[in-house]
Wavefront OBJ file of the C-alpha trace (Angstrom):
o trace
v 0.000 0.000 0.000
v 2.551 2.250 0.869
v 4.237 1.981 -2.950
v 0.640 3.445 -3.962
v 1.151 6.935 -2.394
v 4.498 7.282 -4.095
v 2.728 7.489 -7.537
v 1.768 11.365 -8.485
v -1.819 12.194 -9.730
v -4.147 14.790 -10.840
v -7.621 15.738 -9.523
v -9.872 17.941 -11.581
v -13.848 18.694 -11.376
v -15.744 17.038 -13.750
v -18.083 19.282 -15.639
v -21.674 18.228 -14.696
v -22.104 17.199 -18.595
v -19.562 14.550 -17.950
v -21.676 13.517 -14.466
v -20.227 15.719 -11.810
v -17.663 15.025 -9.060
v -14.129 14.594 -9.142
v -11.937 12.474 -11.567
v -8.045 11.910 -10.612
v -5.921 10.012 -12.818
v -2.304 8.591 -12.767
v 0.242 10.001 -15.208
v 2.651 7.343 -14.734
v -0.401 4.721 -15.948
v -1.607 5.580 -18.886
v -5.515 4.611 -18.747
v -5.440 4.487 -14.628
v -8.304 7.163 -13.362
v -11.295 6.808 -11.189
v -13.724 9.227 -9.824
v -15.837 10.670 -6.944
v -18.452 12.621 -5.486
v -15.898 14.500 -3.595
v -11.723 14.859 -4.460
v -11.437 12.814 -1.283
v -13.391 9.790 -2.531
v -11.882 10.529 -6.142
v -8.351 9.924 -4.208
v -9.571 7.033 -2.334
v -10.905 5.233 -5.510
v -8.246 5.732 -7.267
v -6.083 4.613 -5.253
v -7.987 1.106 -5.824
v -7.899 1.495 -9.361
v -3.701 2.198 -9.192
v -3.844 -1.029 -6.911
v -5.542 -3.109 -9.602
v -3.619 -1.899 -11.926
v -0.832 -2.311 -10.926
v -1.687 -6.077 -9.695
v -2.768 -6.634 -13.491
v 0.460 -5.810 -14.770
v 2.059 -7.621 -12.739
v 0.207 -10.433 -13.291
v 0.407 -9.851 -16.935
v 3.913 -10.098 -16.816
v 4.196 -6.369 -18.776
v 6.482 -3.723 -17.115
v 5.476 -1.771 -13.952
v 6.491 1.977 -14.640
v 8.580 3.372 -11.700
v 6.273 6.416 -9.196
v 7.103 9.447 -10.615
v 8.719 8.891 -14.441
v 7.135 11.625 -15.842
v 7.120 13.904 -12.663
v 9.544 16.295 -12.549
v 9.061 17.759 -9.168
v 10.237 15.452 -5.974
v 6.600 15.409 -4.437
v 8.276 16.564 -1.002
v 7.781 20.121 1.109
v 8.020 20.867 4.561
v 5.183 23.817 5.919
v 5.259 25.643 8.964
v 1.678 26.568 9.555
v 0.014 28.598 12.101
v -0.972 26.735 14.980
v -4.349 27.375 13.907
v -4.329 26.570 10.786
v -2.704 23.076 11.724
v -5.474 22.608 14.234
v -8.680 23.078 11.563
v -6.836 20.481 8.993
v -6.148 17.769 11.764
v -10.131 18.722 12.553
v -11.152 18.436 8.876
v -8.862 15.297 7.907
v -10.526 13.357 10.813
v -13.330 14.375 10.079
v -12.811 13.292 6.646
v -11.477 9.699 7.946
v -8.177 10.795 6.032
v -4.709 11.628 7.027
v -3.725 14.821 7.382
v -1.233 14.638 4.504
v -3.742 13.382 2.024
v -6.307 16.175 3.463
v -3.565 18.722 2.913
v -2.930 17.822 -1.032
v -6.776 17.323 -1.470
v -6.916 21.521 -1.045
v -4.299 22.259 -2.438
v -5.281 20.329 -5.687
v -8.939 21.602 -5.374
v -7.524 25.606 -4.774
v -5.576 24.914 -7.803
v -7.960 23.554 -10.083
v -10.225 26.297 -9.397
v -7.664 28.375 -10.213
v -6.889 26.453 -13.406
v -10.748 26.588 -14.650
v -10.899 30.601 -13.465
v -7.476 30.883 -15.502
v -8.453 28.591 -18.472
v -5.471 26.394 -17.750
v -4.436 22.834 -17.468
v -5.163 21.601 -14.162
v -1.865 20.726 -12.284
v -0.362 17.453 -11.744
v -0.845 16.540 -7.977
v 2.169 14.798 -5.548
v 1.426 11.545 -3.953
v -0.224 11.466 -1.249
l 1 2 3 4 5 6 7 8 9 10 11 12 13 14 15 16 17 18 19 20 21 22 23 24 25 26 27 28 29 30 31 32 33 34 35 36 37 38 39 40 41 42 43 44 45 46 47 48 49 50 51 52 53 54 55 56 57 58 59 60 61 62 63 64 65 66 67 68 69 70 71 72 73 74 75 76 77 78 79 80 81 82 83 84 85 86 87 88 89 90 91 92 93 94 95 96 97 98 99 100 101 102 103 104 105 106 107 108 109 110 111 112 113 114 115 116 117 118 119 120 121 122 123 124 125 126 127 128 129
């Protein structure tokens, strides 16, 4: 489980013309994306999906591509928060039955895809979580 959070992926709103919710996919696994009513669930499915996935290949016998081949950033950064600030994400991420890690990237990647649809970008690649 723990080789799963190594592998980088992107979370983007889905327009409600393609259903609604949240799809994240896996840039190192081409085809590898689930989705969710919430980024949160949209992680926590596709983190099953990379799982099966990955299980396939393997059982396949076909090549399992290394976390982070077509990343370019290391996926690491220390914070300092306000002690505030720390205390309302421990709140929300047990609240969300998450850690607070994978609470932390969930905003992050949901402040910068709304800034990516405001902006008419590309929504950005997300770090593991």
């Amino acid at each position: 489980m723990e080789e799963l959070y190594r592998y980088p992926f992107e979370v983007r709103p889905l327009d409600p013309e393609e259903g609604g919710g949240y799809l994240v996919t896996f840039p190192d696994i081409p085809g590898c994306m689930s989705d969710g009513e919430t980024p949160e669930e949209a992680i926590r499915n596709g983190l099953d999906a990379l799982r099966a996935t990955l299980e396939a290949l393997e059982e396949w016998g076909r090549p399992i591509p290394e976390p982070g081949c077509t990343a370019k950033a290391s996926g690491r950064m220390a914070l300092r928060l306000p002690k505030s600030l720390h205390a309302k994400l421990i709140a929300r991420a047990r609240q969300d039955g998450v850690s607070i890690n994978t609470e932390a990237v969930t905003l992050i990647a949901e402040g910068l895809g709304r800034r990516a649809a405001r902006d008419g970008d590309e929504p950005p690649a997300g770090p593991a979580a």
